[in-house]
N, C-alpha and C positions, 0 to 999 in steps of 0.2 A: 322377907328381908333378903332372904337368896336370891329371890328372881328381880330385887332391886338392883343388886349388886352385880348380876349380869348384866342389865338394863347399861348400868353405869360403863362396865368394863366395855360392851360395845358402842357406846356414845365415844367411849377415849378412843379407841383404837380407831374410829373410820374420823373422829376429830385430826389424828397424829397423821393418816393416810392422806386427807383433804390437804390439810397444812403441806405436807410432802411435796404435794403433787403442784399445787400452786407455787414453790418454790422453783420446779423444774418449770414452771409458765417462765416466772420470773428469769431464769435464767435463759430458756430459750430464746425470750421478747428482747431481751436488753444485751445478750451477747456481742460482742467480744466488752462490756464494759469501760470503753476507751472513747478519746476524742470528742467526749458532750463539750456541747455549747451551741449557743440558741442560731437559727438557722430563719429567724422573721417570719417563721410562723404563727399564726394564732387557731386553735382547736378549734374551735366553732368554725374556721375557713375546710378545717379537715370533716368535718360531720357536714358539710352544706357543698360539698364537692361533689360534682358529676360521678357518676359511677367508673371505675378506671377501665380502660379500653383492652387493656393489656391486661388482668384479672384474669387468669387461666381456672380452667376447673379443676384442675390439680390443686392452686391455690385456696379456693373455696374448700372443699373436702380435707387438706391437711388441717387447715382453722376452725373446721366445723370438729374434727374427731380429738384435735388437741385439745378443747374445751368439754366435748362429751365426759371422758371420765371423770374431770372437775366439777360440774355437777351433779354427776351420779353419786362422785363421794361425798362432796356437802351436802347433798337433800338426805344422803343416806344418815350422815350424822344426824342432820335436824329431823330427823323424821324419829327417830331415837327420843328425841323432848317433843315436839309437835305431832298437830294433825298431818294428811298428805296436802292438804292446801296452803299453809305455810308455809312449808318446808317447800314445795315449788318453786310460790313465790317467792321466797328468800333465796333461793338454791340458782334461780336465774337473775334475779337482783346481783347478789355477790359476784357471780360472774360476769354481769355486764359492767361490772366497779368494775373486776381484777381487769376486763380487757379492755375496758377505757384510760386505767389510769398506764396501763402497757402502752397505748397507742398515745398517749400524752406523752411520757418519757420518751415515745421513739423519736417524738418531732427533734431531740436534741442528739439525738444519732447519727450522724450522716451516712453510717452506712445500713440505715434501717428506713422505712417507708411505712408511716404512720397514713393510716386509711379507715375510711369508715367501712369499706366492704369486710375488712379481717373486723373491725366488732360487729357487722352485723353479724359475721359466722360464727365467731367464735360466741356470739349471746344465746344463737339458736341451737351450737352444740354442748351450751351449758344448759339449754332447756330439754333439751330432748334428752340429754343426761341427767335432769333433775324427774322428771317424768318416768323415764325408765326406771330410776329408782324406787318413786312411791308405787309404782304399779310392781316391782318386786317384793315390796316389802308385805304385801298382801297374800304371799305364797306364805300363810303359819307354818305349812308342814316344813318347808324347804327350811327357812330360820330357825323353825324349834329343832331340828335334826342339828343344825351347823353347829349352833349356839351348845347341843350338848355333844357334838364330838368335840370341839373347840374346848368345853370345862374336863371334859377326860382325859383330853392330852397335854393341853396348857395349863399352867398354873395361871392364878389369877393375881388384880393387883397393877397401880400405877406404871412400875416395873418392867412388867410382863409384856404390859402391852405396849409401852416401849418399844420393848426385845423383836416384840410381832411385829412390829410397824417396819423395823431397821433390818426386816427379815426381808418385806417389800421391797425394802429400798436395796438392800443385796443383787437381790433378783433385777429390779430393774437396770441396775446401773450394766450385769453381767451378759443382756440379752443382743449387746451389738455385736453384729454379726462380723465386725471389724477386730473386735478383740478374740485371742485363742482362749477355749475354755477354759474358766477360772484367771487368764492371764492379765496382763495390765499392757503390753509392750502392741501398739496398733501393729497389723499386717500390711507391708507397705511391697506387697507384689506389683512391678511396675511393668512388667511385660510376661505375654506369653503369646504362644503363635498356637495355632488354630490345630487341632487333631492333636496337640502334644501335652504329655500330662503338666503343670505348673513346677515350676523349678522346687526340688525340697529344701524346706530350712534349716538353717543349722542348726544343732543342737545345740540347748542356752543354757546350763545348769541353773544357774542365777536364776533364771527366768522360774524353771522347772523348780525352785524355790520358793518365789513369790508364790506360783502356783498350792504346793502345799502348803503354805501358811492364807493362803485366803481360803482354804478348803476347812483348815483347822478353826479359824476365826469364826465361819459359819458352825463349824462343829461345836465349838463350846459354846455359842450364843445359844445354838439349840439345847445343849443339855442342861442353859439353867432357866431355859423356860418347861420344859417335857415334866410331865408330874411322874413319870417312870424315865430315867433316863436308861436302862435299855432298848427302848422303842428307838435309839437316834440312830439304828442301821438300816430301819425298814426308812422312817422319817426322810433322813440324810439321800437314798437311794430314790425316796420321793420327789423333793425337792433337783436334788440333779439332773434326774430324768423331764420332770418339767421346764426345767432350766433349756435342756438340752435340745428337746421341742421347739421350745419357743426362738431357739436362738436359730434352730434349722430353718424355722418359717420365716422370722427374719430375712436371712441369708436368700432364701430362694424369692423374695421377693424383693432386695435392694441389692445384692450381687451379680456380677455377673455369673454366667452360666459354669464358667472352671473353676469360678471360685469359690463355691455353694458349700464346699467343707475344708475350707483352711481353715475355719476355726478349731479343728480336731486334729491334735496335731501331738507328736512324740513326748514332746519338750509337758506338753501338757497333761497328757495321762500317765505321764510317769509322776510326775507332782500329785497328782491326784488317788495316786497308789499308795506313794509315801505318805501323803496326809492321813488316807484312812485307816492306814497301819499304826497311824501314832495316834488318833484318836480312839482305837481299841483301847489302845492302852491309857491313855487319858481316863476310860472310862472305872480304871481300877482305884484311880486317884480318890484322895478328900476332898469335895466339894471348895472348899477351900484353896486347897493348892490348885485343884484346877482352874478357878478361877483367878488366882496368882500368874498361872501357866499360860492362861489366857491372856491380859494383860501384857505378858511378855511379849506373845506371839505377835500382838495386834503392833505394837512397835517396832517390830522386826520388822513387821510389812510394811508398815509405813517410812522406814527407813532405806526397806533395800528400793519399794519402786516410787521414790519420788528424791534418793539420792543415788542409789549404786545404778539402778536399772540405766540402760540409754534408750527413754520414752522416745517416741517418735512422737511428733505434732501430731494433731487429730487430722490436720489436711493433709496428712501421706498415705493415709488411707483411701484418699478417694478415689485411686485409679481403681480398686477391686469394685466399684460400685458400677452400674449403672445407669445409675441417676445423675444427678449432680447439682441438685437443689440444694442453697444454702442450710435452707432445716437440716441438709446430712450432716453439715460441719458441725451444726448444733449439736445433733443427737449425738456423733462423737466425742464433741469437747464436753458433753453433760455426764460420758460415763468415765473422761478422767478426772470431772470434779469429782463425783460419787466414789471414787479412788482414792483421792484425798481425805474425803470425811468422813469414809465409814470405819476407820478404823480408830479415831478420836469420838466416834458418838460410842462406839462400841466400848471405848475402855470409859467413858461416862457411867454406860449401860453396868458395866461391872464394877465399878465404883459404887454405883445406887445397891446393887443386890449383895455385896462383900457383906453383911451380916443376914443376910433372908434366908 
């Protein structure tokens, strides 16, 4: 019965992960959301087109790897209920639906370019993601290790995994390397000359606000999933420092070269001091109030940065980049939606668990 009940809990959580993730497809395929209406195309002229001439390999490789993790997490699910040869096939099936019906809706985009080279790539990097996956799931030892540090730190339960899943989606929305840590206000450095350090920013209290309430938001999500909630200094210290990684490699790989650590910045670790100083103390709280406390915190965020804050568009970031492929504008404007909504799934999440 127990090892059903894990069975179950990881089917939910990499089901919540898949669902997620196909969302951000969704919103990258169809952004900015504006100006549909039919353009005299018909799909079958798009799947029976010459191969485009203009197809960069940069092009190929971002549709191949935006697709890999979406089948590595659906087969991952399905492999949860199924053999590994289901779960493939359904795991590359599903993605060639998600990026054919993507490349249908773009024909009514004008400012989107519906091709059959992006479903070929993006079919093969949901296959080599579905593959990936059942050949991991063959590792018993690796899974039965996860699977019980996962039940000794986590609580279990609909809820839980939830909690886990909006745990991902934290992390990801927090990794652009455009945003200061923890922050919501893009980095809109528009000049600097060569050998000089980058002009300092001012200090934003405000800002250094939001920062401690997205810190706190993480905090208490963690403490009502942790089945010991003093673990959430070692946890919390976890989690940030992963954070903190991920958003360096980021940065040194889509910024320019001065700009590799504006996202670490005054405004920002002082918020983040404040935060961890008020989640000590949170953690003397009743379960209860905290999660009241909680709730509070999450609409305070939601209020200072999507009315008090003065957001910058996601295209003012792009001078720190050097790139300058549309996907950036996306990956930008995908971590001001995730700004929006995680602090409304999050008082959902505490809503569900207010008697558990």
């Amino acid at each position: 019965m127990i090892e059903l009940s894990h069975t179950e809990s990881r089917a939910r959580l990499r089901t919540w992960l898949a669902v997620g993730y196909m969302l951000f497809i969704v919103y990258g395929s169809l952004s900015p959301f504006s100006g549909w209406r039919g353009q005299g195309l018909d799909f079958s002229e798009v799947l029976r087109a010459p191969f485009q001439l203009t197809y960069t390999g940069f092009d190929a490789v971002i549709n191949l790897l935006a697709y890999l993790p979406f089948g590595f997490l659906v087969a991952l699910a399905l492999r949860a209920r199924f053999g590994a040869l289901p779960s493939v096939i359904l795991g590359l099936c599903i993605g060639i639906l998600l990026s054919a019906s993507m490349e249908y809706l773009q024909m009514y985009l004008p400012s989107r370019t519906s091709s059959n080279l992006d479903l070929l790539n993006n079919s093969a990097g949901a296959l080599i993601g579905s593959l990936l996956a059942v050949s991991m799931t063959s590792w018993t030892w690796f899974f039965s290790r996860l699977t019980r540090w996962r039940s000794q730190l986590f609580r279990h339960g609909h809820a839980m995994d939830f909690g886990l899943a909006l745990i991902a989606l934290w992390m990801f929305g927090q990794v652009n390397p455009s945003l200061p840590m923890l922050g919501n206000v893009f980095i809109t450095e528009v000049a600097h000359h060569p050998f000089l350090p980058p002009p300092s920013a001012r200090f934003d209290a405000l800002e250094s606000g939001a920062v401690m309430l997205n810190l706190l938001m993480l905090g208490i999500l963690m403490l009502t999933l942790l089945r010991e909630p003093r673990k959430i200094v070692a946890t919390m210290l976890a989690v940030l420092m992963l954070e903190a990684l991920a958003k360096f490699i980021a940065a040194a790989l889509l910024l320019k070269s001065w700009a590799l650590l504006l996202w670490l910045n005054s405004t920002a670790v002082l918020g983040m001091l404040l935060g961890v100083m008020l989640l000590l103390t949170i953690l003397w709280l009743p379960r209860a109030v905290a999660i009241a406390l909680g709730a509070l915190v999450s609409i305070s965020y939601f209020v200072i940065v999507n009315f008090l804050l003065d957001s910058s568009a996601p295209s003012a970031a792009m001078s720190i980049y050097h790139w300058h492929y549309g996907h950036l504008l996306n990956f930008n404007g995908l971590a001001q939606t995730i700004t929006l909504v995680f602090p409304l799934l999050l008082l959902f999440h505490l809503w569900r668990i207010r008697k558990v």
